[in-house]
C-alpha positions in Angstrom: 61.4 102.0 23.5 62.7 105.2 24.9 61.8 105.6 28.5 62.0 108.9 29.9 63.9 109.7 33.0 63.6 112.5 35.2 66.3 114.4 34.2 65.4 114.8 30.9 62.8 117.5 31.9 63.1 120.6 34.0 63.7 119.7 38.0 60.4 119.7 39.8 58.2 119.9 36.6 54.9 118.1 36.0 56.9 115.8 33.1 59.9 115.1 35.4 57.9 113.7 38.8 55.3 111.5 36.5 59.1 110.0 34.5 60.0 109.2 38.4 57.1 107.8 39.3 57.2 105.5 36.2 60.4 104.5 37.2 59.0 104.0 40.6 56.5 101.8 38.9 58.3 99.3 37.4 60.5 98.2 39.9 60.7 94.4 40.0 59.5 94.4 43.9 62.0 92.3 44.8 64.1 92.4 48.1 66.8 93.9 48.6 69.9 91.8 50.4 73.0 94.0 51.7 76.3 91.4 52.1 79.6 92.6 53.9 82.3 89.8 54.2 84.3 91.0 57.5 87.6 89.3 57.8 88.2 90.6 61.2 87.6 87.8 64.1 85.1 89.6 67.0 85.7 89.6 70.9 83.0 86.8 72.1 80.2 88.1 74.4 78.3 85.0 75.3 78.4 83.5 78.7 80.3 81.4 79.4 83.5 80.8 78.4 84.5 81.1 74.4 83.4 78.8 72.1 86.9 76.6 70.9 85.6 77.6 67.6 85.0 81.2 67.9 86.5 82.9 65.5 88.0 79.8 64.0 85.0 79.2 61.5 82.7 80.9 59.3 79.3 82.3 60.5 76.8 84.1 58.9 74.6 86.8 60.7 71.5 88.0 59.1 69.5 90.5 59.8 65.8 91.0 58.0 64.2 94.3 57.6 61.0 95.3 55.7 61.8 95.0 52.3 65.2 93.3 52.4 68.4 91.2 54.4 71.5 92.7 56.0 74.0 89.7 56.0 77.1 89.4 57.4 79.8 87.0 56.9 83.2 85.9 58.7 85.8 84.5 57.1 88.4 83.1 59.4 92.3 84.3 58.1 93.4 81.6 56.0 90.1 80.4 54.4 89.2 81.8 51.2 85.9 83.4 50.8 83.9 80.9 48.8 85.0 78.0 51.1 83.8 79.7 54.1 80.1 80.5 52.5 80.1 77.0 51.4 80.6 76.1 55.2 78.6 78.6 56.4 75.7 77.5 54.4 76.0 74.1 55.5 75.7 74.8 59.2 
C-alpha cells in the first residue's frame, strides 16, 4: 500500500497536513536513545584527589529525558570500542 507523504500535495494544503499527521500516527512510540563515543579523557572535578582510574577505564554517562536517553561513552586510547562497552556494562 501507497502511503501518502506530505510532499506529495501542495505545502500547507488540507491533503498535505492530514499525510503528516498520519505519519505522525504511526510512529512506533518508542524512545529515542542518542549515543556519542568520546575518545577524549576529561579533567576530573570530584573532590578529592583523582581517581587512579580516571580516565584509564570506560564509563558510561546517561542522561534520561522525556521521551528518550542521551548516553555517553569513554573509551580510554588503546581500548577498542566494543571492549570498552562490554566493560562499561559490566560495572
Amino acid at each position: 500500500m501507497n502511503i501518502p507523504k506530505p510532499g506529495d500535495f501542495p505545502v500547507g494544503s488540507v491533503e498535505s497536513r492530514a499525510a503528516m499527521r498520519l505519519q505522525l500516527s504511526n510512529q512506533s512510540g518508542e524512545s529515542r536513545v542518542l549515543e556519542f563515543v568520546s575518545h577524549i579523557s576529561r579533567p576530573w572535578r570530584g573532590s578529592g584527589a583523582e581517581p587512579e582510574e580516571w580516565n584509564r577505564a570506560p564509563r558510561v554517562i546517561e542522561q534520561s529525558w522525556d521521551d528518550g536517553v542521551m548516553r555517553i561513552l569513554y573509551v580510554p586510547p588503546g581500548m577498542a570500542e566494543d571492549k570498552a562497552r562490554k566493560v562499561a556494562e559490566e560495572r
